[in-house]
N, C-alpha and C positions, 0 to 999 in steps of 0.2 A: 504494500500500500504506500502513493506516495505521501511526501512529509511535509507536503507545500498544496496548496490546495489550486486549483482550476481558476484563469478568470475569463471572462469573453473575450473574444478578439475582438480592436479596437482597432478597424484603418488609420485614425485619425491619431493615433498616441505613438509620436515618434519613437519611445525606447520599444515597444512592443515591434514593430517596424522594421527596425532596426537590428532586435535580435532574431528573429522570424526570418526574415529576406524578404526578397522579390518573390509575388507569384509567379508562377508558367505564365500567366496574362503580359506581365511586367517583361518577365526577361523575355519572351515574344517580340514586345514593342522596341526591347532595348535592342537587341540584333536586327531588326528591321530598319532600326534609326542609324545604326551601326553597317548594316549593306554585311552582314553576316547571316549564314546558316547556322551556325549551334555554336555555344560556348566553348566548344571545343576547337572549331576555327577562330574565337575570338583568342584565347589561348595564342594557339598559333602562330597568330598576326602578331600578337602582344608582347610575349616572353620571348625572348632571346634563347635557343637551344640549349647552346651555351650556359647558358642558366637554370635550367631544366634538370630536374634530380630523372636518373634513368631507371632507376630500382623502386618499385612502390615502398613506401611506409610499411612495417614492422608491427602494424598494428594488434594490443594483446588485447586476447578475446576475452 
């Protein structure tokens, strides 16, 4: 059970916003404005290879 209790989602309260993200609606509009297919070509365009970790995260389950 969690130790925090539930509250409504509130469009208009930017820290909720904020921690939440962008909906699919959002990031849609944002790569459309962008002249991009998916965040993964935004990536792409964005990050320098070079820059780019080659091995995924080590993430513990």
């Amino acid at each position: 059970m969690p130790t925090w209790e539930p509250t409504a989602y509130d469009p208009d309260d930017f820290a909720n916003r904020r921690h939440i993200g962008p909906s699919p609606a959002e990031i849609d509009r944002m790569l459309d404005a962008l002249g991009v297919a998916s965040v993964d070509e935004l990536i792409d365009q964005a990050v320098p290879t070079g820059l780019r970790q080659s091995e995924p995260l080590g993430w513990a389950p």
